[in-house]
ZADO-1210 file (C-alpha; in nm, 4 decimals, padded with zeros to 6 digits):
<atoms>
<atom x="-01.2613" y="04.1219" z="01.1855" code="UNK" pos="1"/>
<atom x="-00.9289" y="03.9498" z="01.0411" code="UNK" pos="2"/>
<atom x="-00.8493" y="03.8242" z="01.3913" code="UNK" pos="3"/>
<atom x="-01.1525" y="03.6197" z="01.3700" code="UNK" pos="4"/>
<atom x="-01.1136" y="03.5200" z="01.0588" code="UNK" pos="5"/>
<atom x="-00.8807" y="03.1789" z="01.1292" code="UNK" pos="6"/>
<atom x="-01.1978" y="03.0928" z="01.4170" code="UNK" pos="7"/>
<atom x="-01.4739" y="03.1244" z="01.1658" code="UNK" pos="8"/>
<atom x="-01.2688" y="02.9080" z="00.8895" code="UNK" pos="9"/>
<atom x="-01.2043" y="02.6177" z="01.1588" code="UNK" pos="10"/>
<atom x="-01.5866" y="02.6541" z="01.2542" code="UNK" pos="11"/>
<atom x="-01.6840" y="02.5694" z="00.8604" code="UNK" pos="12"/>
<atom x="-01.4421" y="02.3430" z="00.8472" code="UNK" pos="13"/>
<atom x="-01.6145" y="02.1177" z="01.0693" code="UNK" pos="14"/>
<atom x="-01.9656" y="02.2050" z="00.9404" code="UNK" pos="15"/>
<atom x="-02.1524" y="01.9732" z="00.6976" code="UNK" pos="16"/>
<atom x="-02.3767" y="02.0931" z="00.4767" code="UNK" pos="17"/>
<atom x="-02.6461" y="01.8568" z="00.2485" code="UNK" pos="18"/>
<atom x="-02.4705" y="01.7411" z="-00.0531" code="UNK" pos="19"/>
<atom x="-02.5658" y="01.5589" z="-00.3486" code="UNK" pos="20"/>
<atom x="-02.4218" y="01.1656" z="-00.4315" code="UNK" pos="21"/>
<atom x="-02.4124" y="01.1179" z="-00.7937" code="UNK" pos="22"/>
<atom x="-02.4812" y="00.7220" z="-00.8862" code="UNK" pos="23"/>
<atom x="-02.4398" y="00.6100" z="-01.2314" code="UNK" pos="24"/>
<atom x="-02.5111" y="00.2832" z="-01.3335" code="UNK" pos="25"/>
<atom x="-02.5705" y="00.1078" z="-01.6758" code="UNK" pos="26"/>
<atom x="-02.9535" y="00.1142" z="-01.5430" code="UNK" pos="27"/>
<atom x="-02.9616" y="00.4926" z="-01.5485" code="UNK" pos="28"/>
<atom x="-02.8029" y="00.7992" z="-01.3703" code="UNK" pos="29"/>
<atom x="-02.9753" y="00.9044" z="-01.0221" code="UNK" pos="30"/>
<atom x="-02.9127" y="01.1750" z="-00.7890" code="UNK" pos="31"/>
<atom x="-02.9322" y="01.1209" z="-00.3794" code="UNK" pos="32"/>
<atom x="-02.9763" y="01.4073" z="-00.1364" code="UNK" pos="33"/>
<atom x="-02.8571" y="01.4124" z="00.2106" code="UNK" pos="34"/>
<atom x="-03.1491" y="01.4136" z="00.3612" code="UNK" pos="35"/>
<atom x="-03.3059" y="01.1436" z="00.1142" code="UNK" pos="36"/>
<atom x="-03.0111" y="00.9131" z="00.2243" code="UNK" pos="37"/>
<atom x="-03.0731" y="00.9524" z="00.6024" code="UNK" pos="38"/>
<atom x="-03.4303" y="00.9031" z="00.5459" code="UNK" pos="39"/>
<atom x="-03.3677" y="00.5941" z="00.3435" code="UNK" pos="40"/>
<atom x="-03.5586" y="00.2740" z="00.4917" code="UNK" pos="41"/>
<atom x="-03.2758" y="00.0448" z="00.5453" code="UNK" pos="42"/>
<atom x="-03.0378" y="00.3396" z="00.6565" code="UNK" pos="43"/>
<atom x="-02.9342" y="00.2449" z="01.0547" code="UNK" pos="44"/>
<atom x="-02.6803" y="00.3469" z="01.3294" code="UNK" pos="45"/>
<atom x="-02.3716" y="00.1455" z="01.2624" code="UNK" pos="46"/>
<atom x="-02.0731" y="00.0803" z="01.4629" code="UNK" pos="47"/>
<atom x="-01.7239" y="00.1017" z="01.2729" code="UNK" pos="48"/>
<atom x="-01.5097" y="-00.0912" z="01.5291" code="UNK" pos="49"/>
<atom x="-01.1232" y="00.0349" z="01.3954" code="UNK" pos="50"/>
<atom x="-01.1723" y="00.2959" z="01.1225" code="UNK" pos="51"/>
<atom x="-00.9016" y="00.3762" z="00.8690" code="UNK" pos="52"/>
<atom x="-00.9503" y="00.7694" z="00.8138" code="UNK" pos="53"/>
<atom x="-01.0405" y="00.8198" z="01.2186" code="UNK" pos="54"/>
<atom x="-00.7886" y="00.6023" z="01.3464" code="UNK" pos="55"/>
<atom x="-01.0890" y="00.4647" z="01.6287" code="UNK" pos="56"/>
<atom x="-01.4145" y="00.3453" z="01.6848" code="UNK" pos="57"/>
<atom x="-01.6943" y="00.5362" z="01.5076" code="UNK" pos="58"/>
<atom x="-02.0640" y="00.5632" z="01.4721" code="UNK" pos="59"/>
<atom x="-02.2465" y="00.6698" z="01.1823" code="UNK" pos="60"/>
<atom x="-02.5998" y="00.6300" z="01.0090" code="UNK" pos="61"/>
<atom x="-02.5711" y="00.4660" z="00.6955" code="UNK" pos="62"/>
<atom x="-02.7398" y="00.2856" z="00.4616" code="UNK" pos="63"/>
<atom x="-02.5906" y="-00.0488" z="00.2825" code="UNK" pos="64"/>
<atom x="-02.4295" y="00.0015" z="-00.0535" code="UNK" pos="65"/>
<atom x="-02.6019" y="-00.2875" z="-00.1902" code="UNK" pos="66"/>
<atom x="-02.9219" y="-00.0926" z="-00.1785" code="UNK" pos="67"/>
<atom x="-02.7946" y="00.1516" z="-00.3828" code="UNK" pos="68"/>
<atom x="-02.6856" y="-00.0348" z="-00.6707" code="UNK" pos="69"/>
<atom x="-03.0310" y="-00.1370" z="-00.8449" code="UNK" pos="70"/>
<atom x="-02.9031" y="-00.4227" z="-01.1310" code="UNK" pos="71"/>
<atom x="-02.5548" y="-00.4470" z="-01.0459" code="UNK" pos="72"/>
<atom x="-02.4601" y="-00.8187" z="-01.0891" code="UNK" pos="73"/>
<atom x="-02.1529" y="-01.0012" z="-00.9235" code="UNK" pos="74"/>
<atom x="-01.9236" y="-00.9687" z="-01.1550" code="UNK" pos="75"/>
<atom x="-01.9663" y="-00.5626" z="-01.2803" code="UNK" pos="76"/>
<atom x="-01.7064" y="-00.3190" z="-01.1690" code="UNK" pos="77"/>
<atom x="-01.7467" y="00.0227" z="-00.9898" code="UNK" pos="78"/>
<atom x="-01.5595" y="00.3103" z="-00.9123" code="UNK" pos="79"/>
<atom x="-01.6178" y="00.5820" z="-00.6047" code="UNK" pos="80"/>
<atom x="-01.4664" y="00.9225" z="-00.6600" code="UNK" pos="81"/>
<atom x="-01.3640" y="01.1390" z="-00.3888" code="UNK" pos="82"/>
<atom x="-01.3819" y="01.5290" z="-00.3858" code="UNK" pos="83"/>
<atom x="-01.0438" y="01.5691" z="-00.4338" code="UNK" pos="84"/>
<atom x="-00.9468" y="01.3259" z="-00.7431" code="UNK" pos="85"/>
<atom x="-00.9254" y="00.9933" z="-00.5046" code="UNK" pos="86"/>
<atom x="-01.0816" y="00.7186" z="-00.7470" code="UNK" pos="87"/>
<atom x="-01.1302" y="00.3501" z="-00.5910" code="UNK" pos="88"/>
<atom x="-01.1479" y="00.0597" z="-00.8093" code="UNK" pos="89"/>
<atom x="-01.4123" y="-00.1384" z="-00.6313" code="UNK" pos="90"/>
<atom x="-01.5373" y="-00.4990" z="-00.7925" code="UNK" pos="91"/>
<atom x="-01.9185" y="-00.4878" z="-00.7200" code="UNK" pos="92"/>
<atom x="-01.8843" y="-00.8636" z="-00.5465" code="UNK" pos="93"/>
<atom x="-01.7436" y="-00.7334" z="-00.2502" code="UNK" pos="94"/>
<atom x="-02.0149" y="-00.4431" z="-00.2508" code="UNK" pos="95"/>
<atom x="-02.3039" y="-00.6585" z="-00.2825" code="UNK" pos="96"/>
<atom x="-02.1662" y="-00.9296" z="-00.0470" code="UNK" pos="97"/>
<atom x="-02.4182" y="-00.9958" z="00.2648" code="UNK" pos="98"/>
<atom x="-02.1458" y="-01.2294" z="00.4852" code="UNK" pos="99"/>
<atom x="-01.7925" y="-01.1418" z="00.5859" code="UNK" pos="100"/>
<atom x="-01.7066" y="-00.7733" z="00.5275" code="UNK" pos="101"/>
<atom x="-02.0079" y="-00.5414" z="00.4196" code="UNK" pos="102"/>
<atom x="-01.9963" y="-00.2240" z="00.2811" code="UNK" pos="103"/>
<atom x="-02.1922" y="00.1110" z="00.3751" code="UNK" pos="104"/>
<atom x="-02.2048" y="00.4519" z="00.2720" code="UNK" pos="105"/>
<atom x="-02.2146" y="00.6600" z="00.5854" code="UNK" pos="106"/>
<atom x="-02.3912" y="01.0239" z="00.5213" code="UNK" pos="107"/>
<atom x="-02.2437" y="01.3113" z="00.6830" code="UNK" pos="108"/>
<atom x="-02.5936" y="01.4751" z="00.8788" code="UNK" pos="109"/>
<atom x="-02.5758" y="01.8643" z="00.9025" code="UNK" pos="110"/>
<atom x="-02.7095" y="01.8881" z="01.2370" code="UNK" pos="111"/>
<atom x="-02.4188" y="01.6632" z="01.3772" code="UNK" pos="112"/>
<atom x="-02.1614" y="01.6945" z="01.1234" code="UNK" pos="113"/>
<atom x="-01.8718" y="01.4397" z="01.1977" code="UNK" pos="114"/>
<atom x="-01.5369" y="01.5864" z="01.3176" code="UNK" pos="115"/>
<atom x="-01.2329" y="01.7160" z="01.0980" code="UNK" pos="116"/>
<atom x="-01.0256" y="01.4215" z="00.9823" code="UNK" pos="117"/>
<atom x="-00.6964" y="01.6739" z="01.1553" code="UNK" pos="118"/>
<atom x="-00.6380" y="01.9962" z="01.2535" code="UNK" pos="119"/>
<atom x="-00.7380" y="02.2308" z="00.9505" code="UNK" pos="120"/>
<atom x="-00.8697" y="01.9414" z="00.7510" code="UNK" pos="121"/>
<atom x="-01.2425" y="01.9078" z="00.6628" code="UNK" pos="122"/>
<atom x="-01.4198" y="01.5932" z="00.7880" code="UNK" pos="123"/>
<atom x="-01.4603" y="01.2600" z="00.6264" code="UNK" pos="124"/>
<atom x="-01.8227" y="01.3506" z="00.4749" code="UNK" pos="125"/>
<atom x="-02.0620" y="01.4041" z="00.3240" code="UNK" pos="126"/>
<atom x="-02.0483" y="01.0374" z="00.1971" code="UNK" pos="127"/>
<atom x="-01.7804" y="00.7934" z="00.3059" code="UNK" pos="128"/>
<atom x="-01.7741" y="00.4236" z="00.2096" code="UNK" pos="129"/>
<atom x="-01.7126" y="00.2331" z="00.5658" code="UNK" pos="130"/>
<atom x="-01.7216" y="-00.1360" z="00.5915" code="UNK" pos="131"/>
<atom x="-01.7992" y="-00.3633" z="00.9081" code="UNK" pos="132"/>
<atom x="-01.5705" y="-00.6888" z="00.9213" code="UNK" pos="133"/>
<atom x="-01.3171" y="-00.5689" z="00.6529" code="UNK" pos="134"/>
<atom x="-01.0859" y="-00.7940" z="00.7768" code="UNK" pos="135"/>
<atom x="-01.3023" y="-01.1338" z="00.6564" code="UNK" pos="136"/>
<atom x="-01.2561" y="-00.9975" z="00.3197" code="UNK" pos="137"/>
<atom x="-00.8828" y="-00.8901" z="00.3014" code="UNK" pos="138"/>
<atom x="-01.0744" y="-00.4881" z="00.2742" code="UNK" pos="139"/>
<atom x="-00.7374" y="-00.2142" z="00.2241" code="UNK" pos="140"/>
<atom x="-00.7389" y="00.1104" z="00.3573" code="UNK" pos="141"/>
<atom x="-00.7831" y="00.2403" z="-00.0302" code="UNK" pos="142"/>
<atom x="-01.1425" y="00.0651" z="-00.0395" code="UNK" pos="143"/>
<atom x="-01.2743" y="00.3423" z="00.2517" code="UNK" pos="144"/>
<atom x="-01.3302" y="00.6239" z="00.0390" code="UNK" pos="145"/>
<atom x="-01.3778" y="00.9328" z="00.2344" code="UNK" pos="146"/>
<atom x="-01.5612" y="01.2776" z="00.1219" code="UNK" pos="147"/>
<atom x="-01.7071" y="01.0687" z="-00.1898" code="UNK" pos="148"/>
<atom x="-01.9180" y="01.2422" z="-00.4506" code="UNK" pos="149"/>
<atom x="-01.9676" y="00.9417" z="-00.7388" code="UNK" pos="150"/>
<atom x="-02.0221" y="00.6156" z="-00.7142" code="UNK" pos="151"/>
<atom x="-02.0220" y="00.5042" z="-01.1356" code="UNK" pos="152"/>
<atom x="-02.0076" y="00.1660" z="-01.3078" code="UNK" pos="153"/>
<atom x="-01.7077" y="00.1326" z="-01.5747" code="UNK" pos="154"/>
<atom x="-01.5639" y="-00.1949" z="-01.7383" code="UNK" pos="155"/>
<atom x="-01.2672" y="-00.3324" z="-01.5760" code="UNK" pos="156"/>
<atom x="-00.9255" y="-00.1560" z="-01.5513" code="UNK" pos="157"/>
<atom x="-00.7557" y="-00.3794" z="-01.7946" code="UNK" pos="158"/>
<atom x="-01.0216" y="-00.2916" z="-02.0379" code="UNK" pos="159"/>
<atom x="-00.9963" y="00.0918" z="-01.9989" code="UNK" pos="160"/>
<atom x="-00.6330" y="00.0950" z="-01.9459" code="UNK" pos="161"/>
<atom x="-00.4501" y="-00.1035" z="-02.1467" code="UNK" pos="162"/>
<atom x="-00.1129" y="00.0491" z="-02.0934" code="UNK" pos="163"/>
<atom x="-00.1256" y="-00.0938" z="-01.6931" code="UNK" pos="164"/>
<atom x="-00.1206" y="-00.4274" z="-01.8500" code="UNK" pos="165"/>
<atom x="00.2350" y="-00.5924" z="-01.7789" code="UNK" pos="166"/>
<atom x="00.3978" y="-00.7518" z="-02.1392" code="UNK" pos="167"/>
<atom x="00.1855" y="-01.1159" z="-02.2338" code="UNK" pos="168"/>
<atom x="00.5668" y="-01.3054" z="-02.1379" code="UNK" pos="169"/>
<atom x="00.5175" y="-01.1492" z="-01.7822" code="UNK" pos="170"/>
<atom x="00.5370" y="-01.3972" z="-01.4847" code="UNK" pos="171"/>
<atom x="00.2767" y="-01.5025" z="-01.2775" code="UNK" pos="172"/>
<atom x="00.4700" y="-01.3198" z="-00.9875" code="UNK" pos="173"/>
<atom x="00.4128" y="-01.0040" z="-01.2174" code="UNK" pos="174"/>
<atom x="00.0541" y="-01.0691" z="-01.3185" code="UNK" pos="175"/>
<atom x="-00.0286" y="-01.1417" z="-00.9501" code="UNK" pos="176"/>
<atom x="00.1251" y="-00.7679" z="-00.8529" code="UNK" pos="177"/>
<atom x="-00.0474" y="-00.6294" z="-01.1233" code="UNK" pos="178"/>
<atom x="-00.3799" y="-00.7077" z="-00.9363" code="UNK" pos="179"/>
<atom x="-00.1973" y="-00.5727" z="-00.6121" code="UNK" pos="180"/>
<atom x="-00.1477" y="-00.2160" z="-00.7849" code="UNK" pos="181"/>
<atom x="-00.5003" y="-00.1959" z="-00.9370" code="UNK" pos="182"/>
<atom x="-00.6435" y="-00.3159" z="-00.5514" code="UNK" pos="183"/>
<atom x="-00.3982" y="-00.0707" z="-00.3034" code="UNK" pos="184"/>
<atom x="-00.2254" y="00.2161" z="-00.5756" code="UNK" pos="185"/>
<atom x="-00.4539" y="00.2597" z="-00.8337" code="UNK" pos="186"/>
<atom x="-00.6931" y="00.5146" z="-00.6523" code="UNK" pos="187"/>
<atom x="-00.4307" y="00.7695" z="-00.6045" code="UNK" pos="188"/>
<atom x="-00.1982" y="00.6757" z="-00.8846" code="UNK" pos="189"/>
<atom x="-00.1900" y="00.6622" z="-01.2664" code="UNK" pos="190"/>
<atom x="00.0776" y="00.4462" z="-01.4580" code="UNK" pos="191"/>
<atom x="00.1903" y="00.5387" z="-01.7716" code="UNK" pos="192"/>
<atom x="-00.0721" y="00.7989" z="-01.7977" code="UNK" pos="193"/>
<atom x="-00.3351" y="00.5613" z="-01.7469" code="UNK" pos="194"/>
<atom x="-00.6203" y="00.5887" z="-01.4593" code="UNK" pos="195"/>
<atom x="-00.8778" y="00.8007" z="-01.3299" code="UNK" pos="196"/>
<atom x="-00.6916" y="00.9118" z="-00.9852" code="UNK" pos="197"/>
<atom x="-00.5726" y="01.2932" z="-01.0132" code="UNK" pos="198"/>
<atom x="-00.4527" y="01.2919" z="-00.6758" code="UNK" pos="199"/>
<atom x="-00.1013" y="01.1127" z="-00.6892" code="UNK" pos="200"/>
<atom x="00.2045" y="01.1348" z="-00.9351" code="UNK" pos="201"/>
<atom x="00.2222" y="00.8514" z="-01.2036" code="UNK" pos="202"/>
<atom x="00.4331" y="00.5840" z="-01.0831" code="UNK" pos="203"/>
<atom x="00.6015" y="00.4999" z="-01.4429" code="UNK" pos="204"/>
<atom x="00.6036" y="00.8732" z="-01.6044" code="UNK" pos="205"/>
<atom x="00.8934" y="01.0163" z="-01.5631" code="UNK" pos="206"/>
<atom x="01.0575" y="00.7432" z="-01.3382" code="UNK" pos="207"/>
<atom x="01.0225" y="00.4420" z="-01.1825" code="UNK" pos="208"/>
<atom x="00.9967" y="00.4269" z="-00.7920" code="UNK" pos="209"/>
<atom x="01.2138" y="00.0982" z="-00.8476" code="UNK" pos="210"/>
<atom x="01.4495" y="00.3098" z="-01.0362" code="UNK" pos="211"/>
<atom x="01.5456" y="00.5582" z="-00.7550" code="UNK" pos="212"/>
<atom x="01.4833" y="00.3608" z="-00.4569" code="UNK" pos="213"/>
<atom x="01.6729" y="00.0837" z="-00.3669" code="UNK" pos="214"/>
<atom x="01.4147" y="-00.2104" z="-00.2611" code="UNK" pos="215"/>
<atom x="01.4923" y="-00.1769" z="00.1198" code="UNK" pos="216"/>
<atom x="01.3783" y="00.1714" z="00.1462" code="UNK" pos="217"/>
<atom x="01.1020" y="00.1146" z="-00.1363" code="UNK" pos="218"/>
<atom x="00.9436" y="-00.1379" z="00.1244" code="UNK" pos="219"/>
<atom x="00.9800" y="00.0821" z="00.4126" code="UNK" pos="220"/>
<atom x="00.8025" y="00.3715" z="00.2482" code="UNK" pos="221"/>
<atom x="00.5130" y="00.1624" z="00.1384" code="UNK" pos="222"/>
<atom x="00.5279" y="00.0399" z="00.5097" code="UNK" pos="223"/>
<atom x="00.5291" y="00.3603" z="00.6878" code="UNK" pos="224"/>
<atom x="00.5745" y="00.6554" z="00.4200" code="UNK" pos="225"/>
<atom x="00.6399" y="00.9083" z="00.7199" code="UNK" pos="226"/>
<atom x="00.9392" y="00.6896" z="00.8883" code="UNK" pos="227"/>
<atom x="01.1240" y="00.7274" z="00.5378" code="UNK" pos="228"/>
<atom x="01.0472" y="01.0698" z="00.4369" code="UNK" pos="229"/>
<atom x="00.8485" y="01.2766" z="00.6978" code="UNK" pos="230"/>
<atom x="00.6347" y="01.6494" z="00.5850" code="UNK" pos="231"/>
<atom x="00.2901" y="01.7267" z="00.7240" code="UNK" pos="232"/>
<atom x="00.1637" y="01.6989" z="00.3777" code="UNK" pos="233"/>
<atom x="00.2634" y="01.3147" z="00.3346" code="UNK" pos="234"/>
<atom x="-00.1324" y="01.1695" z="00.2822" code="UNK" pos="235"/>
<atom x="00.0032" y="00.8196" z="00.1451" code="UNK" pos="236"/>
<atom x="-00.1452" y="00.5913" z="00.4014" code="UNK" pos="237"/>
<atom x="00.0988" y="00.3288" z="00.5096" code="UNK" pos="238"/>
<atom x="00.0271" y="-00.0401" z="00.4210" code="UNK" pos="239"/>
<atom x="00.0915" y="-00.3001" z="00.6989" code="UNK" pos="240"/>
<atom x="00.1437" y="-00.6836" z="00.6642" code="UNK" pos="241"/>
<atom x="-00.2412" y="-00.7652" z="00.7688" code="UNK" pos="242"/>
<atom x="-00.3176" y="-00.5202" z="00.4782" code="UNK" pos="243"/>
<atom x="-00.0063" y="-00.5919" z="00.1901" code="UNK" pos="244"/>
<atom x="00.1509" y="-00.9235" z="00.3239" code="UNK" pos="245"/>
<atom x="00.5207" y="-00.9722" z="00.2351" code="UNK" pos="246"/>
<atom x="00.4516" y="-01.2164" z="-00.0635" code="UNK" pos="247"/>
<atom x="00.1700" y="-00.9169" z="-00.1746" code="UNK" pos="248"/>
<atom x="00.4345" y="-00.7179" z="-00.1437" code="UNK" pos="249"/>
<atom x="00.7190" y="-00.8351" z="-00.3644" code="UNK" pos="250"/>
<atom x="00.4516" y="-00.9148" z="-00.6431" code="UNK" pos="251"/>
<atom x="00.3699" y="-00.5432" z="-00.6556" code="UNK" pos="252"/>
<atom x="00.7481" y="-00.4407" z="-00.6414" code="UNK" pos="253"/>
<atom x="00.7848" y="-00.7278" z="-00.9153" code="UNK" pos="254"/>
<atom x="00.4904" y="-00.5302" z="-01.1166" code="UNK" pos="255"/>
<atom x="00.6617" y="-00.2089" z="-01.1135" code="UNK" pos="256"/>
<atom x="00.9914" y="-00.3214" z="-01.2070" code="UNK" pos="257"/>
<atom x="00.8380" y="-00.5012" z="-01.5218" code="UNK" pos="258"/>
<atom x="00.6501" y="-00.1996" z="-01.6000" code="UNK" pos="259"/>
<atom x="00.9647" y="-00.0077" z="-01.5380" code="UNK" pos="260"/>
<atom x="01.0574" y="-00.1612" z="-01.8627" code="UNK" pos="261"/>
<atom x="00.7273" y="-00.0727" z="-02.0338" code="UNK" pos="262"/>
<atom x="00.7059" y="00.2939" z="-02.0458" code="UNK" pos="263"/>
<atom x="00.4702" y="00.4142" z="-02.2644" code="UNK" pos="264"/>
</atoms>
């Protein structure tokens, strides 16, 4: 019995069972099965030409966002939580958008549950936010929520978090990498204490990145976190130019060394 006991875990690994999204909106609360989701009248077979968590083409049934989120307007603000503490910051104009990149939530169907994400890992379901032609609206890799379980409106970060905000004096340079943080770091990681994320370390409390990594090897982690300091556990993705162009990327690195200065 204990020898098959390592079999039977990688067999439920890559099971999916019906789960439950949770929407909250300022309309009301509401509750979607698996089964109501891939029943849902605009849900169809969609083709995911390069994606992020898979590393390849995919095919899922999904349904767009957009008909999801009943009285959303343009200019709200969401947020999609993932199972394990992931939280994306997501402006609602680039979920309801019909031209250039379009967002979907892809449900995870028991009877062909998608494949483990790596070896001893679960699979990307039940719910995972995918988007077709990310690239004609600069989409990052933190904007594809995998294994999501919320999707909730909030007000923007600057309103719930004040202590992210860089000092009024701040340069453009910094305000500009402020928006950089709350687009590609925010998901995973809080600063000064402040964000939803439980699933990285805060990048201000107790140190600085800026203040123990010199700026060469602070860019080449963000670049490709494995080439700097390689584990199997490393899950920070790495961010390439056609994601965080250089420019993006010194106004981020100019963000965190003001805020550096700003502990709180």
């Amino acid at each position: 019995m204990n020898a098959l006991a390592p079999l039977l875990a990688l067999f439920l690994l890559g099971t999916a069972q019906a789960a439950e999204l949770h929407i909250q909106l300022g309309s009301g609360e509401r509750t979607w099965q698996t089964a109501e989701l891939l029943a849902h009248p605009q849900a169809q077979s969609v083709e995911i030409a390069e994606d992020v968590s898979y590393k390849r083409a995919m095919r899922y049934r999904a349904v767009p966002l957009s008909a999801l989120l009943d009285g959303i307007a343009p200019g709200d603000h969401l947020q999609a939580v993932a199972l394990d503490g992931f939280a994306a910051e997501l402006p609602a104009a680039s979920l309801l958008a019909s031209q250039g990149a379009k967002a979907w939530l892809a449900v995870e169907d028991p009877a062909q549950p998608w494949p483990p994400l790596g070896q001893g890992k679960p699979s990307a379901g039940p719910f995972y936010l995918v988007w077709t032609d990310p690239a004609a609206s600069q989409i990052g890799p933190e904007q594809w929520p995998f294994q999501v379980s919320r999707i909730r409106q909030l007000a923007p970060v600057a309103q719930r978090f004040p202590a992210l905000l860089p000092a009024a004096e701040a340069s453009a340079e910094v305000q500009a990498g402020f928006a950089q943080f709350q687009k590609h770091c925010l998901a995973c990681h809080r600063l000064n204490g402040a964000g939803d994320s439980a699933f990285g370390p805060d990048l201000n409390i107790p140190h600085n990145p800026t203040e123990y990594l010199g700026e060469a090897f602070l860019r080449l982690y963000i670049r490709d976190p494995q080439s700097l300091r390689k584990w199997p556990q490393g899950r920070m993705p790495g961010f390439s130019a056609a994601v965080l162009s250089e420019r993006e990327l010194s106004e981020l690195l100019g963000y965190l060394q003001h805020m550096a200065k700003h502990r709180r």
